[in-house]
ChimeraX commands (.cxc) that place a marker at each C-alpha (Angstrom):
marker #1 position 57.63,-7.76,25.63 radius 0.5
marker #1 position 60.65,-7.77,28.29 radius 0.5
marker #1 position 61.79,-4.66,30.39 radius 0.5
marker #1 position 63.96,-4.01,26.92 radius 0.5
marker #1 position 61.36,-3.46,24.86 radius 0.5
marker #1 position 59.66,-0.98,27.20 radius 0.5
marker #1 position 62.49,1.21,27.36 radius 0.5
marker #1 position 63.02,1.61,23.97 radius 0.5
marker #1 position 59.62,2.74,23.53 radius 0.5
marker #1 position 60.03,5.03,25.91 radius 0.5
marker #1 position 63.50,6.46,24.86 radius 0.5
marker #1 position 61.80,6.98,21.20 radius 0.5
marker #1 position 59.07,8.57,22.97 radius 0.5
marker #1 position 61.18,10.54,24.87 radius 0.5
marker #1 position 63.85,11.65,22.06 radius 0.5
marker #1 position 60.78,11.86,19.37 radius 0.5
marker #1 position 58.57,14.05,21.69 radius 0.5
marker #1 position 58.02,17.11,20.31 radius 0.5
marker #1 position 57.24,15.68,16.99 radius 0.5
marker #1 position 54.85,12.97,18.62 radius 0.5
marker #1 position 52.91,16.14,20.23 radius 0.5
marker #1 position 52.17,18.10,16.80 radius 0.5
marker #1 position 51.06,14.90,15.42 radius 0.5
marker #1 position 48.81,13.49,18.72 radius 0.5
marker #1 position 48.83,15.68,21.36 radius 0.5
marker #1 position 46.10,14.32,23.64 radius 0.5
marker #1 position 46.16,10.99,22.27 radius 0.5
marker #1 position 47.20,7.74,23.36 radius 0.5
marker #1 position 50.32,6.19,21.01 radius 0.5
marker #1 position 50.43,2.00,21.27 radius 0.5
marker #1 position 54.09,0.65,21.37 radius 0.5
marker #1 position 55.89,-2.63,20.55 radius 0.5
marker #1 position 59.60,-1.62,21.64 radius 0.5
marker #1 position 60.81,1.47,19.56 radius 0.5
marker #1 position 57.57,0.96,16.73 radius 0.5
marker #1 position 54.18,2.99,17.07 radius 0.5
marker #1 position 51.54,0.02,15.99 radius 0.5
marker #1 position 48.41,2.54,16.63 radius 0.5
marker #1 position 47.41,5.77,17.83 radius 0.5
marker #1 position 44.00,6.00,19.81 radius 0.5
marker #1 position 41.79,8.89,21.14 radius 0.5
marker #1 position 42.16,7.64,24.63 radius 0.5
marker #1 position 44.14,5.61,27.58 radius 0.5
marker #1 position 41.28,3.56,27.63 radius 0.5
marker #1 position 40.19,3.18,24.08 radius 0.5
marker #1 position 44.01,2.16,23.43 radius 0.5
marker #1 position 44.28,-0.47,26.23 radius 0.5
marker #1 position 41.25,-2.52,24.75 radius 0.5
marker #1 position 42.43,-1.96,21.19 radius 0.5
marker #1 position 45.81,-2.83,22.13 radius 0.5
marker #1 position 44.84,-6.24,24.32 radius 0.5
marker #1 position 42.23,-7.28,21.59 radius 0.5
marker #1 position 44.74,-7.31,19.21 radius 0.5
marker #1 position 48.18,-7.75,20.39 radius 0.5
marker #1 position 47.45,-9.77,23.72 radius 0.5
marker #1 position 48.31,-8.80,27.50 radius 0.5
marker #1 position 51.86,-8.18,27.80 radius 0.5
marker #1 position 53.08,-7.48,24.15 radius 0.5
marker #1 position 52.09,-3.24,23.65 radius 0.5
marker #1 position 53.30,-0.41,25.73 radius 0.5
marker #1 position 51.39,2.61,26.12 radius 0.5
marker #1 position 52.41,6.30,25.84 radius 0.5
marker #1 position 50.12,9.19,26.19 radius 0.5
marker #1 position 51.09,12.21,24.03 radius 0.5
marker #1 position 51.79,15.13,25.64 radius 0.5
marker #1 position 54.35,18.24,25.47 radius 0.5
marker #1 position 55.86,17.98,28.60 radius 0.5
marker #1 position 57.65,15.39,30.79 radius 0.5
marker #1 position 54.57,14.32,33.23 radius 0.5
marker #1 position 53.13,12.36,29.78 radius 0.5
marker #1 position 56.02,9.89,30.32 radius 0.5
marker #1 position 56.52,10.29,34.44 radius 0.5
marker #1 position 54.09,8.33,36.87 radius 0.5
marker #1 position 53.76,9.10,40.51 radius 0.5
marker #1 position 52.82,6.25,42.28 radius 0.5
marker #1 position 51.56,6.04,46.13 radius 0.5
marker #1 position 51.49,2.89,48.23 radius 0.5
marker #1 position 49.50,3.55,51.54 radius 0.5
marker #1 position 50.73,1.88,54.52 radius 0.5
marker #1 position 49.32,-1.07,55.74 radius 0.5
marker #1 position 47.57,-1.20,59.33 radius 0.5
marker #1 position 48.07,-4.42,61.57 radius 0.5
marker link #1:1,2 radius 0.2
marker link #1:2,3 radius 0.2
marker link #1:3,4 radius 0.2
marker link #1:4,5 radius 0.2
marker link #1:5,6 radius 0.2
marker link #1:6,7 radius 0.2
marker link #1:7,8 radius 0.2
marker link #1:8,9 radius 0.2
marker link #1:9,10 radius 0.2
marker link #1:10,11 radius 0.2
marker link #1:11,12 radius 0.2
marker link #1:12,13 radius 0.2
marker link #1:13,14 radius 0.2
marker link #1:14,15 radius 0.2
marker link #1:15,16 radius 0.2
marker link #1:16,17 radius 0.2
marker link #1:17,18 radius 0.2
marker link #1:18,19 radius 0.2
marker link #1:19,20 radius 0.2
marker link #1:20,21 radius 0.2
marker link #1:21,22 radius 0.2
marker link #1:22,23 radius 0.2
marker link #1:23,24 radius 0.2
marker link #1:24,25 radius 0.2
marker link #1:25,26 radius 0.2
marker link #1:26,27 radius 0.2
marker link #1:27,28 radius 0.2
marker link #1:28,29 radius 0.2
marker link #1:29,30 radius 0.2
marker link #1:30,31 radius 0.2
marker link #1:31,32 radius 0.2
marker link #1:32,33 radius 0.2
marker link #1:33,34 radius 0.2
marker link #1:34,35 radius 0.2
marker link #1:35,36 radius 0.2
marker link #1:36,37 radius 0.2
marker link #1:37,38 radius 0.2
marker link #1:38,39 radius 0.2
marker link #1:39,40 radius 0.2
marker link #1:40,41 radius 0.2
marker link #1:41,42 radius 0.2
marker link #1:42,43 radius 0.2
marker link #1:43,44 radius 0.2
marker link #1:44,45 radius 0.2
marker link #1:45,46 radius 0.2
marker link #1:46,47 radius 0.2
marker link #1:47,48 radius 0.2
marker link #1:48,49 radius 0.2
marker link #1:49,50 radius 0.2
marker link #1:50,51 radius 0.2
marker link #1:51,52 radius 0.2
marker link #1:52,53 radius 0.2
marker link #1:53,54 radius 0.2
marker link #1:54,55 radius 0.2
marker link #1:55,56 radius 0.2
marker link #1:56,57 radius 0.2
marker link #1:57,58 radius 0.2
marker link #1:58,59 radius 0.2
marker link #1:59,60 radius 0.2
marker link #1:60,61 radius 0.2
marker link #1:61,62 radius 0.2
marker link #1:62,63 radius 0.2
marker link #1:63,64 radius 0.2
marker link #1:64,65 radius 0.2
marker link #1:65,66 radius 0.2
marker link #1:66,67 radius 0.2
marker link #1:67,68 radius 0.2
marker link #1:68,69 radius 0.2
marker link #1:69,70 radius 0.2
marker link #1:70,71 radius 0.2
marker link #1:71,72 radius 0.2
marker link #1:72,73 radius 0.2
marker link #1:73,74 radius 0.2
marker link #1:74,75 radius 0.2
marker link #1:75,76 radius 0.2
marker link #1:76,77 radius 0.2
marker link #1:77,78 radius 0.2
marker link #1:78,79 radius 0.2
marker link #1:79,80 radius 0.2
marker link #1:80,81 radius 0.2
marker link #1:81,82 radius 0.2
view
């Protein structure tokens, strides 16, 4: 999948949201571009699913959830020490 393809399963997500929750709220929805290919109970349970069957590097994964932190990540990098 190319940087594309992840954005337009996230803009379906994003603009499909509130439909996505009443249907899997809690769950874990497995994306190729803008089309669900499976819904799983977990992250985890998704991930193996989805590389078992699709291969590393053609899924996205969305968890479900009714509010904007399901689709934002907040990564920290701590510094390095020389």
């Amino acid at each position: 999948m190319t940087l594309s393809d992840h954005n337009k399963a996230l803009e379906y997500y994003k603009s499909h949201q509130e439909e996505l929750v009443k249907m899997y709220n809690g769950k874990t929805i497995i994306f190729h571009s803008d089309e669900i290919l499976s819904v799983k109970d977990s992250l985890e349970e998704a991930y193996n699913f989805a590389l078992k069957e699709y291969g590393i590097g053609n899924f996205s994964l969305q968890e479900v959830g009714p509010t904007a932190s399901s689709y934002t990540a907040y990564i920290a990098s701590p510094g390095v020490i020389v």
